[in-house]
C-alpha positions as CSV (number, residue, x, y, z in Angstrom):
1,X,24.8,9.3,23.3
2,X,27.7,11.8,23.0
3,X,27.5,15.2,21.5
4,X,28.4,13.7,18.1
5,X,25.4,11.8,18.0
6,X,23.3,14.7,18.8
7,X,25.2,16.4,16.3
8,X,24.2,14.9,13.2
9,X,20.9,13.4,14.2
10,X,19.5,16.9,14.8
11,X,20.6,17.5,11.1
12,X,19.5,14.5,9.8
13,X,16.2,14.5,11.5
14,X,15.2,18.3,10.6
15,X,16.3,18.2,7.0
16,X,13.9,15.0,6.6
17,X,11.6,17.1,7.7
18,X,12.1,20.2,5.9
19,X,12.5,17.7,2.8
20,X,9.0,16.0,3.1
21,X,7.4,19.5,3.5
22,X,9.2,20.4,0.3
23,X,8.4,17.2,-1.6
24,X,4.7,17.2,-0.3
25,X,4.0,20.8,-1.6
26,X,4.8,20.3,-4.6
27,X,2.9,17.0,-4.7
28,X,0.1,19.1,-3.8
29,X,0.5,21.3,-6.2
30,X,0.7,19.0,-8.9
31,X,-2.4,16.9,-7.4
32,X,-4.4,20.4,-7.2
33,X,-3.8,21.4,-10.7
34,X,-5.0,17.6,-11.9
35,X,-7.9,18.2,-10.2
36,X,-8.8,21.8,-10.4
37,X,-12.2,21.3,-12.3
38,X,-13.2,18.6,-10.2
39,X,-13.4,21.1,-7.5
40,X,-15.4,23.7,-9.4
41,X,-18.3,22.6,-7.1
42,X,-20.2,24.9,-5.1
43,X,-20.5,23.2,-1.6
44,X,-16.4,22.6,-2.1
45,X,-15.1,25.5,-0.3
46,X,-11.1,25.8,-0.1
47,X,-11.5,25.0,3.5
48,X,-13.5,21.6,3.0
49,X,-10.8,20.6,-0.1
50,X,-8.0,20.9,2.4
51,X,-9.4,19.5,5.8
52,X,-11.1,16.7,3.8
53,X,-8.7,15.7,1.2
54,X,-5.3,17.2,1.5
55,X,-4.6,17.2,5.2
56,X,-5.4,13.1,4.0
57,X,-2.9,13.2,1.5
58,X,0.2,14.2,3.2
59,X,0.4,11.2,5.6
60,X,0.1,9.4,2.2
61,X,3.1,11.2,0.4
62,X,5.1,11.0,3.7
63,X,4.8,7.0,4.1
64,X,5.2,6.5,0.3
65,X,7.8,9.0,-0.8
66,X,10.5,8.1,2.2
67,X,12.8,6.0,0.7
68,X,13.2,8.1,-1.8
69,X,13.4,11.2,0.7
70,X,15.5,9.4,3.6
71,X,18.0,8.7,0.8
72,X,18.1,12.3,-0.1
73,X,18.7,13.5,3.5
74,X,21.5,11.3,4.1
75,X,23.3,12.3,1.3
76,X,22.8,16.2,1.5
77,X,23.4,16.2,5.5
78,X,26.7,14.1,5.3
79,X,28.1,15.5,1.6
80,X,27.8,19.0,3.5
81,X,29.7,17.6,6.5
82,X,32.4,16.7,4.2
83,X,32.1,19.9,2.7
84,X,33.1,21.9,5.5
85,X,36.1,18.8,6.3
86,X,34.0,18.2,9.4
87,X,34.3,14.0,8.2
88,X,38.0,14.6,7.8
89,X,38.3,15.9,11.6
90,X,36.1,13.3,13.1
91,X,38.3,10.5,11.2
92,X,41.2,12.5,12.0
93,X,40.6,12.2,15.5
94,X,40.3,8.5,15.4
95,X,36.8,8.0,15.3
96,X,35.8,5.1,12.8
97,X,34.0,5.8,10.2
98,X,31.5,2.8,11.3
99,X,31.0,4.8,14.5
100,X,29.9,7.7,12.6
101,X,27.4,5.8,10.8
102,X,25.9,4.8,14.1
103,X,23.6,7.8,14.4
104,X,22.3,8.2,10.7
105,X,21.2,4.3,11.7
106,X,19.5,5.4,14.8
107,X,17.6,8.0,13.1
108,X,16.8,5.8,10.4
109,X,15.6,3.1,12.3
110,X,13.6,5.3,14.2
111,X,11.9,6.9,11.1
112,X,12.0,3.4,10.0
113,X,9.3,2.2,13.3
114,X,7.5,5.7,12.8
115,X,7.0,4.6,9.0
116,X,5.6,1.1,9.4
117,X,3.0,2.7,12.3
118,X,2.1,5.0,9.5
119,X,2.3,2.7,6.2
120,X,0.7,-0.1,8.6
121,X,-2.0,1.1,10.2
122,X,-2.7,4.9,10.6
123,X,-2.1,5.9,6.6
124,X,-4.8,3.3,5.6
125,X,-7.6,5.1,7.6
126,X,-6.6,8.5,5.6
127,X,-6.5,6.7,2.7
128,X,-10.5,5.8,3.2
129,X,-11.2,8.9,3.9
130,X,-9.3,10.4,1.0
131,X,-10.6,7.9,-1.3
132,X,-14.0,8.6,-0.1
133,X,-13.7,12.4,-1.2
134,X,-12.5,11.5,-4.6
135,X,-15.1,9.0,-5.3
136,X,-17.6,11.6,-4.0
137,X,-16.0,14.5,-6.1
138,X,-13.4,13.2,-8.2
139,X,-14.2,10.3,-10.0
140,X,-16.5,8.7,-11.9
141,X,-19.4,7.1,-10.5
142,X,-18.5,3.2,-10.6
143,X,-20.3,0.4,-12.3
144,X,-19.7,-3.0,-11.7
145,X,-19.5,-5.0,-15.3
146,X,-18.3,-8.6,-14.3
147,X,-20.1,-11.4,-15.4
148,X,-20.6,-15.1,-14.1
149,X,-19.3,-14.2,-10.9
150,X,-18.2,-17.7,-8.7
151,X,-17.6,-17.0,-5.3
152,X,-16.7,-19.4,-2.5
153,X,-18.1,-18.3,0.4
154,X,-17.1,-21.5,2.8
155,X,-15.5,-24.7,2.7
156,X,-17.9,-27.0,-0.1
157,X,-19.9,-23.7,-0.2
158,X,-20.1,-22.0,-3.9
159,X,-22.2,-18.9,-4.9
160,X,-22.7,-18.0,-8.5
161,X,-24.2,-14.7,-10.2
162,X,-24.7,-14.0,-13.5
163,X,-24.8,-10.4,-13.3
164,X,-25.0,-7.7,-11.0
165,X,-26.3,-4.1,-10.4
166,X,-24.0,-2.2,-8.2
167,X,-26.5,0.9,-7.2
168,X,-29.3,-1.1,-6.9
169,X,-27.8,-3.9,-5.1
170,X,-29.0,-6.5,-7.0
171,X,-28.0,-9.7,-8.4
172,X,-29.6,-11.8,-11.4
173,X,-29.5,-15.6,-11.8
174,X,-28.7,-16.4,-8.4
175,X,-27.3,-19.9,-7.4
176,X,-25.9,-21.2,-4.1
177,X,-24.2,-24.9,-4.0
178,X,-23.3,-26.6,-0.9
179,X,-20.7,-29.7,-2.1
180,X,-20.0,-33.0,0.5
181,X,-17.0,-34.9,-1.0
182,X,-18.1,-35.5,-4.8
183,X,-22.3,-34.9,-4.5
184,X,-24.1,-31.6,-4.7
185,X,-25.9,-32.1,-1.3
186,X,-28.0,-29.0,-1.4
187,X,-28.7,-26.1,-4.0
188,X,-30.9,-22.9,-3.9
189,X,-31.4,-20.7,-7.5
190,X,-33.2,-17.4,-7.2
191,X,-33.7,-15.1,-10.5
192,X,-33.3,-12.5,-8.2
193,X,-31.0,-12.0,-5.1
194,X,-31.4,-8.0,-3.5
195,X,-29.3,-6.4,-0.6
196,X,-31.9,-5.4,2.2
197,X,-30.2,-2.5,3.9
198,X,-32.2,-2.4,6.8
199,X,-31.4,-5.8,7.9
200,X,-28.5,-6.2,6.3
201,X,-29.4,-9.4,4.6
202,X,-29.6,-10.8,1.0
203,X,-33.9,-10.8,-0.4
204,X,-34.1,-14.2,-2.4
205,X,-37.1,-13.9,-4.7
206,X,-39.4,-16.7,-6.0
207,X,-36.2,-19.1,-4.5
208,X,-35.9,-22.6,-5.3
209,X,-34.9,-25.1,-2.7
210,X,-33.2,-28.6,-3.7
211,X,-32.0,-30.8,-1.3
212,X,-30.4,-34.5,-1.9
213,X,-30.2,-37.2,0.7
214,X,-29.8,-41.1,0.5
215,X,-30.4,-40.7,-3.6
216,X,-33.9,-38.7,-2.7
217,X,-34.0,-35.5,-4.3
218,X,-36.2,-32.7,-2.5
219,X,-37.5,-29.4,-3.5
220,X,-38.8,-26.6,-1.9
221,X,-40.6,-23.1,-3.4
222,X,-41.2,-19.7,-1.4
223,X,-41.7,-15.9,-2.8
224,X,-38.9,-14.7,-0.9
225,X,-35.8,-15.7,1.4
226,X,-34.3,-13.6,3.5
227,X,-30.4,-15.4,4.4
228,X,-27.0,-14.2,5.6
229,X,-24.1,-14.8,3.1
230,X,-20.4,-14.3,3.5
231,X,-20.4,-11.3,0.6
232,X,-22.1,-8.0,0.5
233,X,-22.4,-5.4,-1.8
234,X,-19.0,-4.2,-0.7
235,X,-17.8,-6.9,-2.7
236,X,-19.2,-5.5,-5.5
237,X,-17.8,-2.5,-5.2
238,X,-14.1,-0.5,-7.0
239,X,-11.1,-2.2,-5.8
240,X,-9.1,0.9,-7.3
241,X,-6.3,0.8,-4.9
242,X,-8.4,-0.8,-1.8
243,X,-5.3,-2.4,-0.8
244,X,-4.1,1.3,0.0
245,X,-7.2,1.5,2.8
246,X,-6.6,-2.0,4.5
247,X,-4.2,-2.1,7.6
248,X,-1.5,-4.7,8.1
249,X,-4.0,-7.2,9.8
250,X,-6.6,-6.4,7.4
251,X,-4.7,-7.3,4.6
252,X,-4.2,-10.8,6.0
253,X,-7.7,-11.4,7.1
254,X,-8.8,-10.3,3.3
255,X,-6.1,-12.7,1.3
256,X,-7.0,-15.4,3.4
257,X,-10.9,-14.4,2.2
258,X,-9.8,-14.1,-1.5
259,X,-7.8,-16.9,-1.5
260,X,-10.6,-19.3,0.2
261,X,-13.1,-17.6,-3.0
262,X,-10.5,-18.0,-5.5
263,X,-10.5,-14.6,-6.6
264,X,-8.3,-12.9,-9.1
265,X,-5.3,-10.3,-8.4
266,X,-5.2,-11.8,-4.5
267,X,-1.2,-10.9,-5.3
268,X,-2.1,-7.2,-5.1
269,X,-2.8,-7.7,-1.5
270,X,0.0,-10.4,-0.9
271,X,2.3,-7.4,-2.4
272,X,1.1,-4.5,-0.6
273,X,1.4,-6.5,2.7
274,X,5.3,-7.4,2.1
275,X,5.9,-4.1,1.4
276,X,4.8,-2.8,4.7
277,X,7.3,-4.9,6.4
278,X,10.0,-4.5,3.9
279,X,9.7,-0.1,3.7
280,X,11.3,0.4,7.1
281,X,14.4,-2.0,6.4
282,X,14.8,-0.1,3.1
283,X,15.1,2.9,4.8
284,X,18.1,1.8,7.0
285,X,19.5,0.2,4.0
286,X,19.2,3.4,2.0
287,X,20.5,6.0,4.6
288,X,23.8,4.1,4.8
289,X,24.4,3.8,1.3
290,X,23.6,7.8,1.2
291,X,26.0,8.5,3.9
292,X,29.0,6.3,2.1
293,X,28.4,7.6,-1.2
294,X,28.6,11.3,0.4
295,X,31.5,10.9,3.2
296,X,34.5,12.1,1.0
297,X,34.5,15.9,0.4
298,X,34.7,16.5,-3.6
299,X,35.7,19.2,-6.0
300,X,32.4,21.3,-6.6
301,X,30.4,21.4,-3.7
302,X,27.6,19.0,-3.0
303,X,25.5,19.1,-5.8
304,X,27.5,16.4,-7.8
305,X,26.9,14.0,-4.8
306,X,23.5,15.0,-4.2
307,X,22.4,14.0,-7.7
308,X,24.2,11.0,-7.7
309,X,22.1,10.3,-4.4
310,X,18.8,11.4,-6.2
311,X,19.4,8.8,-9.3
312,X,20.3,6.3,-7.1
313,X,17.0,6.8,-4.8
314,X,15.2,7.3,-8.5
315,X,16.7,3.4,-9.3
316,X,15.5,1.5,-5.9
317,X,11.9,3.3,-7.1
318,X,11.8,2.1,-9.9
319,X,12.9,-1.6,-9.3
320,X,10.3,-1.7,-6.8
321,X,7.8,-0.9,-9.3
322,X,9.2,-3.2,-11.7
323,X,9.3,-5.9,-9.5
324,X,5.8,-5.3,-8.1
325,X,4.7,-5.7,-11.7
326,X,6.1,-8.8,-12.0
327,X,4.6,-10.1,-9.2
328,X,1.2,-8.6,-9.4
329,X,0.8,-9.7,-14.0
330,X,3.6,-12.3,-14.3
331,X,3.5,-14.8,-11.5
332,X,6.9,-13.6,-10.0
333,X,6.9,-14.7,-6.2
334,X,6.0,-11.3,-4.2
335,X,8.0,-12.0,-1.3
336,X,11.0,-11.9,-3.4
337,X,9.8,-9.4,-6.0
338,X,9.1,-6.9,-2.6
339,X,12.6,-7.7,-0.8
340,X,14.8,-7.9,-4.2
341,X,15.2,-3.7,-3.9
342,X,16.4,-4.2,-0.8
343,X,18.8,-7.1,-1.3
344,X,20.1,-5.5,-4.3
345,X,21.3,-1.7,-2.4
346,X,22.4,-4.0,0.4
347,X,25.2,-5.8,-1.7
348,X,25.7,-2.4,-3.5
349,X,26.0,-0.7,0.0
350,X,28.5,-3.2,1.0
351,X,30.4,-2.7,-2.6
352,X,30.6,1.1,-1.9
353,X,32.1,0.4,2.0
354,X,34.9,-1.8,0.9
355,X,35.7,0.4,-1.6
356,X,36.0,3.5,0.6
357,X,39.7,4.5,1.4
358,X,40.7,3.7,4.8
């Protein structure tokens, strides 16, 4: 790379960094204040909060927040280029102005990579463990309140609960159906079905076995059953933002899982899985429509540029948020609900180019 490139990626590349410093600590002053009384514990020392909690959250604010922040850095880095006429000179001397976008898109693309090894698989472990504080600490203690819960646990396998008690791990009015073509080939019903923790198996009580072959219809009593089935209590447990704490691959083992049970909001996960793919393209896509809106010096410094950059960033937020509510409440298809953002600024990016004097 020549010195050019050196040049503005070592600008570009510390202002995003002095930017998601900024943006974080005021995050986390804004989270601690929220959450002030929660922390009036005793055994919550200022040391434990922040090597427990907030040295958790930052990854979280810097995968989350850098669009928005990417955006921001491209246009302050290259509006104050233009300020000082350094654009002017590099044109001047008959670089292109394609060429000097080819080191914001290096140092985007890199960011970009760094993002989706964050977003996809390192974030979601500091998510568990920040999530883990807050339901220690935080938030309320959580009680599971669904009722007639149907589960399919395997192909022509059905489970059925009518109710069941989160922290004693217990389910009432158990039944489990095993289905081959039309007939009901096999079904067990327990009044009581309880998580053993030491062998990590379901405790059928006073069980009732019924079998069915060649039109013969057997049954079978005992006191107690102890089986393996594909749920546990984690199943039972919040799903508040659980999509956050799942990597990439996890997320694709789990809707597979959901979608074989038939649960509800499976497009939560199908969502959160696109967007982990479609983040570090947004950023490249972003970081050139910064640098074009930003490359021609204007009357009044920066700052007109720079908040034309900020409401523009604010924009691709907020139709990602729209569009990820459309997908998750109204059936909209999430691949396209995740990548419209991004197809959208991409056609606006390419507006803004041919519209830039020559």
């Amino acid at each position: 790379m020549k010195i050019l490139d050196w040049y503005i990626l070592k600008k570009f590349f510390s202002t995003y960094i002095f930017i998601i410093l900024v943006f974080s600590g005021i995050l986390i002053v804004i989270d601690l204040a929220e959450k002030i009384e929660n922390f009036r514990k005793p055994e919550l020392t200022a040391w434990r909060i922040f090597s427990e909690y907030y040295i958790y959250l930052i990854p979280h604010f810097a995968s989350q927040l850098s669009p928005l922040i990417i955006f921001i850095t491209a246009v302050f880095v290259t509006s104050r280029l233009a300020s000082h006429t350094e654009i002017v000179a590099i044109l001047s001397s008959g670089i292109s102005f394609l060429r000097i976008l080819k080191p914001y898109v290096i140092g985007a693309a890199l960011i970009g990579l760094m993002i989706f090894y964050l977003y996809g698989y390192l974030v979601p472990h500091t998510n568990k463990k920040r999530h883990d504080f807050e339901n220690r600490y935080v938030r309320e203690k959580f009680i599971f309140k669904d009722r007639n819960i149907h589960k399919q646990l395997a192909p022509n396998v059905f489970a059925y609960i009518e109710t069941y008690d989160n922290p004693t791990k217990t389910g009432y009015r158990f039944t489990l159906e095993k289905i081959k073509g039309k007939d009901l080939v096999a079904k067990i019903e327990a009044p009581r079905i309880i998580w053993n923790e030491k062998k990590q198996k379901w405790s059928l009580e006073s069980y009732r076995l019924r079998t069915f072959e060649k039109g013969e219809e057997q049954m079978k009593f005992g006191a107690a059953l102890d089986t393996t089935l594909a749920i546990t209590p984690k199943d039972f447990e919040s799903k508040h933002l659980q999509n956050e704490q799942l990597t990439i691959t996890e997320l694709s083992e789990i809707i597979d899982e959901m979608k074989l049970r038939g649960e509800a909001n499976v497009e939560n996960f199908i969502v959160e899985r696109y967007l982990r793919y479609a983040y570090p393209f947004s950023i490249i896509i972003l970081t050139i429509i910064g640098v074009i809106i930003s490359a021609r010096k204007v009357r009044g410094g920066t700052g007109k540029q720079i908040a034309i950059g900020f409401a523009l960033a604010i924009l691709y937020v907020f139709l990602i948020i729209v569009f990820k509510n459309f997908a998750q409440k109204e059936g909209f298809p999430p691949i396209l609900a995740v990548w419209l953002p991004n197809i959208i600024f991409s056609l606006i990016g390419l507006y803004l180019y041919f519209k830039l004097p020559k």
